[in-house]
C-alpha positions, 0 to 999 in steps of 0.5 A: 206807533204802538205795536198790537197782536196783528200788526206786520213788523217783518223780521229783519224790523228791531223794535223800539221801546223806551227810547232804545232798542230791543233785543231779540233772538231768534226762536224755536218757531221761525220767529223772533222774540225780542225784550226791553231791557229798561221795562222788561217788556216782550214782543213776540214776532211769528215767522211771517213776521206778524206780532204775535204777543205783547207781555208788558 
């Protein structure tokens, strides 16, 4: 599935990209912020747990 603005991926969810996966942490906000580590690709998740941002 391609994650979009809106999309409810939880908190406690590690997202995939390019066949592994995603490294996050936690940010100032509650949230989480993940990136690829192959593409550089990031996902911001909001502290309700829905995707805020995708930054490919």
């Amino acid at each position: 599935m391609e994650l979009e603005d809106g999309h409810d991926l939880g908190l406690d969810a590690t997202p995939l990209c390019c066949n592994g996966e995603m490294g996050g942490e936690d940010d100032e906000d509650g949230g989480r912020e993940y990136t690829c580590s192959s593409c550089g690709t990031e996902l911001i998740v909001s502290s309700n747990g829905l995707v805020f941002d995708v930054r490919p």
